[in-house]
C-alpha positions in Angstrom: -16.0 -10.5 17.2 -15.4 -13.8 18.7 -13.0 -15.1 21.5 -9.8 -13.8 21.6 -8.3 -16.9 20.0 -10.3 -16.5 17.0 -10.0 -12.7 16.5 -6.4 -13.2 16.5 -6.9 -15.8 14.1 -8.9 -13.6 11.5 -6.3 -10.7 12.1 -3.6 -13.5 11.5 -3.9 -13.7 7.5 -3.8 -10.0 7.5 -0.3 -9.6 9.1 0.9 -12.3 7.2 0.1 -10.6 3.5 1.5 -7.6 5.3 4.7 -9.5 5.8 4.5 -10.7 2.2 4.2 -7.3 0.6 7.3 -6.3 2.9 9.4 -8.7 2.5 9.1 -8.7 -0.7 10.1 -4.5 -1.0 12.9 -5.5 1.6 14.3 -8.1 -0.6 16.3 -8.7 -3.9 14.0 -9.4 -6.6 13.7 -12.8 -8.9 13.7 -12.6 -12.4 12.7 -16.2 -13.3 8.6 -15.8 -14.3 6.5 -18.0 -13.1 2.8 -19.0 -14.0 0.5 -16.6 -13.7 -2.3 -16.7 -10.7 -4.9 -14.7 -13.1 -3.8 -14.0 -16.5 -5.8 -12.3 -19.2 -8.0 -16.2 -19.8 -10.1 -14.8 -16.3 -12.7 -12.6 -17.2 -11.2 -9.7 -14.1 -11.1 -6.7 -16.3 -8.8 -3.4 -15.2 -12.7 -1.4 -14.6 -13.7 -4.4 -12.3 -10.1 -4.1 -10.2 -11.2 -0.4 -10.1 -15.0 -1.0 -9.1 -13.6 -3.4 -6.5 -11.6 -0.4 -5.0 -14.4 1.7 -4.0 -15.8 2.0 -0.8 -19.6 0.5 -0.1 -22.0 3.5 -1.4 -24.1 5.2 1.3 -27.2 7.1 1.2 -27.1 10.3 2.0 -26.8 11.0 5.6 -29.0 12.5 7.9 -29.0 14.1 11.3 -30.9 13.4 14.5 -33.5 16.1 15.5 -34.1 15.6 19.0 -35.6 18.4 21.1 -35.4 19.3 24.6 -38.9 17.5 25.8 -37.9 14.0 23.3 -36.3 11.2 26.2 -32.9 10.3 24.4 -32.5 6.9 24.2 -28.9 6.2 25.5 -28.0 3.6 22.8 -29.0 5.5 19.8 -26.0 6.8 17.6 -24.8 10.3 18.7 -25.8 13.4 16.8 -25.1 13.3 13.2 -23.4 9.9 13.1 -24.1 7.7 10.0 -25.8 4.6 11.5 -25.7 1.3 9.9 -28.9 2.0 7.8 -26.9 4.5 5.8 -25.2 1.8 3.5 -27.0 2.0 0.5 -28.0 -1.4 0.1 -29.5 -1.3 -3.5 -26.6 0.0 -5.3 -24.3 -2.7 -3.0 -26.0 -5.4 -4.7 -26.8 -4.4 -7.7 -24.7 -6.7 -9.3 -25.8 -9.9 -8.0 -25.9 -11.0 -4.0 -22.3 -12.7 -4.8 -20.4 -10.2 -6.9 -16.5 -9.1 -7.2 -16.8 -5.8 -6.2 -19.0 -5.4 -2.8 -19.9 -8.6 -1.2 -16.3 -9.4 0.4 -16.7 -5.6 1.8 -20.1 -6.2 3.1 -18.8 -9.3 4.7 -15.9 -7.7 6.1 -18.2 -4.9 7.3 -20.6 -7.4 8.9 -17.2 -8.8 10.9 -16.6 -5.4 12.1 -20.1 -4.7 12.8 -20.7 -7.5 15.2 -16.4 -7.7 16.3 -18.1 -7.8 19.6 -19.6 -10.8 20.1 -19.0 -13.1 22.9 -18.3 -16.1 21.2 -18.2 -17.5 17.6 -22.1 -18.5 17.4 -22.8 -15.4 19.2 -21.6 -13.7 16.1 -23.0 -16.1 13.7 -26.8 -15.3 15.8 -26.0 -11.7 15.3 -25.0 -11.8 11.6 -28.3 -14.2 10.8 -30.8 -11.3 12.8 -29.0 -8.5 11.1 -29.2 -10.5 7.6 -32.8 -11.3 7.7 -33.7 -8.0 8.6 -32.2 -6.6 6.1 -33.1 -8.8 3.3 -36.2 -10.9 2.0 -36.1 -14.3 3.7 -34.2 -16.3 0.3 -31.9 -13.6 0.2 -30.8 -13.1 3.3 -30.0 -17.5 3.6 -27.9 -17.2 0.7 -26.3 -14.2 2.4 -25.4 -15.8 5.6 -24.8 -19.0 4.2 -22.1 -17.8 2.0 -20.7 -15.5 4.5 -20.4 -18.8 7.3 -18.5 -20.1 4.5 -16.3 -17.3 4.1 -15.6 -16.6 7.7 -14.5 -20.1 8.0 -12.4 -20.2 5.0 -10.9 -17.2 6.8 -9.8 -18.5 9.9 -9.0 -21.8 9.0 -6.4 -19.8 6.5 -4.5 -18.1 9.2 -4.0 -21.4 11.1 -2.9 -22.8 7.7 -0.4 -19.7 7.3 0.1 -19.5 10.9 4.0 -19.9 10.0 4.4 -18.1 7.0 7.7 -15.6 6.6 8.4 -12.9 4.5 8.9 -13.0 0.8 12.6 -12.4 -0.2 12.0 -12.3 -3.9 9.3 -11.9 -6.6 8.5 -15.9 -7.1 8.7 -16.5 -3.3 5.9 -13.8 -2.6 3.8 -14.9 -5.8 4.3 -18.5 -4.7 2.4 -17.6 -1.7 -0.2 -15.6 -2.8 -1.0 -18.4 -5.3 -1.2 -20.8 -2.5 -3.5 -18.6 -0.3 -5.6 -18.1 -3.5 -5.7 -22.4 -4.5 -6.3 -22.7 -0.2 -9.5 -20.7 -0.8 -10.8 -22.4 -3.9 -10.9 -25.6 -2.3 -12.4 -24.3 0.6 -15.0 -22.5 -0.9 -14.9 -23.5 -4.7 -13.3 -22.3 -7.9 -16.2 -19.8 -8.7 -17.0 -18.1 -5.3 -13.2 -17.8 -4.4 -12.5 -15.9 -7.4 -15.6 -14.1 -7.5 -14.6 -12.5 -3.8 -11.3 -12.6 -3.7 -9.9 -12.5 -7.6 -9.9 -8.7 -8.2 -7.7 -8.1 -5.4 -5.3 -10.9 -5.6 -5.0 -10.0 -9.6 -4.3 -6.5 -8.6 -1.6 -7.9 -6.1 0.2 -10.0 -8.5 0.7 -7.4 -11.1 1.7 -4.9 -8.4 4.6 -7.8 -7.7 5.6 -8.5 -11.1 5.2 -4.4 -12.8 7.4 -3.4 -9.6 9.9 -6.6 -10.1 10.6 -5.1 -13.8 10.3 -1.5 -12.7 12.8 -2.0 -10.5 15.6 -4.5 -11.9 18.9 -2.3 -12.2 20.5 -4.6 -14.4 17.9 -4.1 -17.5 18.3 -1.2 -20.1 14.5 1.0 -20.3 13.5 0.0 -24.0 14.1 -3.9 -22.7 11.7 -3.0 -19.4 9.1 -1.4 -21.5 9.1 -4.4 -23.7 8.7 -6.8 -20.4 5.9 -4.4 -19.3 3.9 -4.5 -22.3 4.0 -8.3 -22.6 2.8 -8.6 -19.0 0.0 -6.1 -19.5 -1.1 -8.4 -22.7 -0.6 -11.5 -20.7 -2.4 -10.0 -17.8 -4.9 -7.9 -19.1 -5.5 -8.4 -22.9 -7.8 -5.9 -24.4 -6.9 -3.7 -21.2 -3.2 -3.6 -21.5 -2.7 -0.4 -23.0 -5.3 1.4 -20.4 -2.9 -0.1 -17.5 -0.8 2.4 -18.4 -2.8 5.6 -18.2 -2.1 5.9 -14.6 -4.3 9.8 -13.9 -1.3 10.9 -11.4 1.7 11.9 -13.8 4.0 12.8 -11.3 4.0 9.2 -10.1 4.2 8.3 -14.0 7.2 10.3 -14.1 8.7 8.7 -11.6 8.4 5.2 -12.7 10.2 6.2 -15.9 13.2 7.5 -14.1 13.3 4.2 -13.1 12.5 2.1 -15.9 15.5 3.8 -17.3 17.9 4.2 -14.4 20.3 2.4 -15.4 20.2 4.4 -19.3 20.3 7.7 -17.0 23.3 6.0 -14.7 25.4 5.4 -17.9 25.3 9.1 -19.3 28.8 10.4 -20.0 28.0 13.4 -18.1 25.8 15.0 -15.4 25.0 17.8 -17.7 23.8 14.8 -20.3 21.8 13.2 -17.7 20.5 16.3 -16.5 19.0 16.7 -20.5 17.7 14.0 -20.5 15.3 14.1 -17.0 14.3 17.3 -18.4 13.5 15.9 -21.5 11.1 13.3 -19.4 9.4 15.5 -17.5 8.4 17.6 -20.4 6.8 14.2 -21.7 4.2 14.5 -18.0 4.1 17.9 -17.5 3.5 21.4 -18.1 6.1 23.5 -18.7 5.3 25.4 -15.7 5.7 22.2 -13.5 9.1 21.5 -15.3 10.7 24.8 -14.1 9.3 24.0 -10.6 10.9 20.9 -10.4 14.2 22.5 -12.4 14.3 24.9 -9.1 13.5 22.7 -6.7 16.5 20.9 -8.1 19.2 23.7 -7.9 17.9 24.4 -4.2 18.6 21.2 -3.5 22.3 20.9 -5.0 22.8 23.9 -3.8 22.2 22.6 0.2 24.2 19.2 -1.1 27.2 21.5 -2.1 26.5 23.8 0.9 27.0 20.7 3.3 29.7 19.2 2.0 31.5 22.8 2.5 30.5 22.6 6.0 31.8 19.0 6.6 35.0 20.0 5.3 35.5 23.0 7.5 33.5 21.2 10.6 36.4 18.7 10.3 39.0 21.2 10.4 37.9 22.7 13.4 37.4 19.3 15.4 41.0 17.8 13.8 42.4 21.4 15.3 44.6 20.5 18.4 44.9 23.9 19.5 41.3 24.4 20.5 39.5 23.2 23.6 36.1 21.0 23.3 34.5 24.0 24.5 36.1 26.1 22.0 35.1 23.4 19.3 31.9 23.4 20.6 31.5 27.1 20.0 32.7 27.5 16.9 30.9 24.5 15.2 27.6 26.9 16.5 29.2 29.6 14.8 30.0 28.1 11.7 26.3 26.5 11.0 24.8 29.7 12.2 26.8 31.5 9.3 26.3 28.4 6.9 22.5 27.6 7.4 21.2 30.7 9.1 17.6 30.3 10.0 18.0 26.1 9.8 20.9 26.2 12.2 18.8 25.3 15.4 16.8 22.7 12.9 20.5 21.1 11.8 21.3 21.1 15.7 18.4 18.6 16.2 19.4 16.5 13.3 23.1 16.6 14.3 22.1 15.2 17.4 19.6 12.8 16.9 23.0 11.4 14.2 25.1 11.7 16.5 22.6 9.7 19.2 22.1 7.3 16.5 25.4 6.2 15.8 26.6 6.1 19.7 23.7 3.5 20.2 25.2 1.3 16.9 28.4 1.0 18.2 27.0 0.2 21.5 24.6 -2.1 20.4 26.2 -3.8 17.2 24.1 -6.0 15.2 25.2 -10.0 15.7 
């Protein structure tokens, strides 16, 4: 898009959410709360994080017709691409020129449009001709003005993270994500930085603080669901019991095995706990699905059992003092040939690339 310097600098603020949404999975988890960064006092409604979400609308495509006596024009877009003029440009904006569901995606599209460009007002030139052809003349200059702006913003927000770290708890990673949102407001104003940017970062913050509940081992699952039906109020008022109609029920499913892990964990037996994950799949699913997952179950403690038999007699064989390493060798290919039959060559592989593994640990120890 620009010089190097500068398209690492845009790329910059990228990485470094990255590194705040891994750091924080990587890390223990806070409990203390902390002010909210959009709470349900911003008008950012569940249907506009949604809207937000979707990619920029297109009209329908259409394909080049070029015969054998047309010249082909060696710039044009190959056969059948979608050029630029596909983007439906009406529906875009039908919202407003500034809105919270397209504009930062049209911006973002413009950077990737014109990544090329030599040099920062190279880009800027390109942006303007591309704006102002696109738009009538008082549109377009609100366009490109606000889009300077945010390009700006941009870059000077990766210098001003240029050292940020990963987050190694809830508050940390909120923390920053508040401060890259304040950054942007005074850079560009309460109203426009929310406009583009608050559906996303809202969406971000309750990802952080639904998966810091979700996932606290040390909470009972009637205490969790209380915590998660206060922050959907506080987050989303007259939305909050919509945030939980989530269309995938498998991944609904297993969110509740973990809201109540630790209930599941404190069963007096695993025929009890067994019970009772039947009794919470039957809440998602049909009861076709449930004996599925019931099978898939026993298959896999029957392999867990089956391996554990194998590890017992594996160890007999290598602990024997009577055999030769060849003689190991080939009865360890014996045994998993009997025990895995048709997986034996694929449990070689594994073996090996364990085996590979844990030579290089104790060869390379970590400091």
């Amino acid at each position: 898009m620009m010089s190097i310097k500068n398209k690492k600098i845009v790329a910059g603020i990228g990485v470094a959410l990255l590194l705040l949404i891994l750091g924080y999975w990587l890390f223990p988890k806070g409990n203390e709360p902390s002010e909210y960064i959009f709470d349900n006092s911003y008008k950012i409604s569940l249907d506009d994080v949604k809207r937000s979400r979707k990619s920029l609308p297109v009209k329908p495509s259409t394909t080049l017709d070029i015969s054998k006596n047309q010249t082909v024009d060696p710039s044009a877009p190959a056969e059948g691409v979608q050029t630029d003029a596909g983007l439906d440009l009406k529906t875009i904006f039908k919202d407003g020129l500034i809105n919270s569901y397209t504009t930062l995606k049209y911006f973002k599209h413009m950077e990737h449009l014109f990544r090329k460009s030599a040099t920062p007002g190279e880009h800027l030139d390109n942006v303007r001709d591309y704006l102002f052809s696109q738009f009538p003349e008082s549109e377009a200059q609100i366009l490109f003005d606000t889009y300077k702006n945010y390009l700006q913003c941009e870059i000077d927000l990766a210098e001003e993270f240029t050292n940020l770290t990963s987050a190694k708890s809830t508050q940390e990673a909120i923390d920053i994500l508040k401060k890259i949102q304040e950054f942007r407001r005074e850079r560009l104003g309460a109203e426009l930085a929310d406009k583009l940017y608050g559906t996303d970062v809202k969406a971000k913050e309750y990802a952080f603080r639904r998966a810091d509940i979700v996932g606290d081992d040390t909470l009972y699952g009637d205490t969790k669901a209380e915590l998660l039906q206060k922050l959907n109020t506080d987050m989303w008022g007259e939305d909050a019991d919509a945030v939980e109609k989530h269309p995938n029920e498998y991944n609904r499913y297993r969110e509740k095995m973990l809201i109540y892990k630790k209930d599941l964990d404190e069963l007096g037996s695993e025929e009890s706990r067994q019970a009772k994950i039947k009794e919470y799949r039957k809440e998602f699913f049909t009861p076709e699905v449930v004996k599925k997952l019931d099978e898939v179950d026993q298959q896999i403690a029957a392999e867990k059992q089956n391996e554990t038999l194998y590890r017992e007699k594996e160890k007999q064989i290598l602990e024997s003092t009577g055999l030769t390493e060849e003689n190991k060798k080939q009865k360890l290919e014996k045994l998993q040939d009997e025990m895995f039959g048709d997986e034996s060559e694929a449990f070689r592989r594994s073996e090996a690339m364990r085996t590979g593994l844990e030579k290089l640990q104790k060869e390379y120890p970590k400091p």
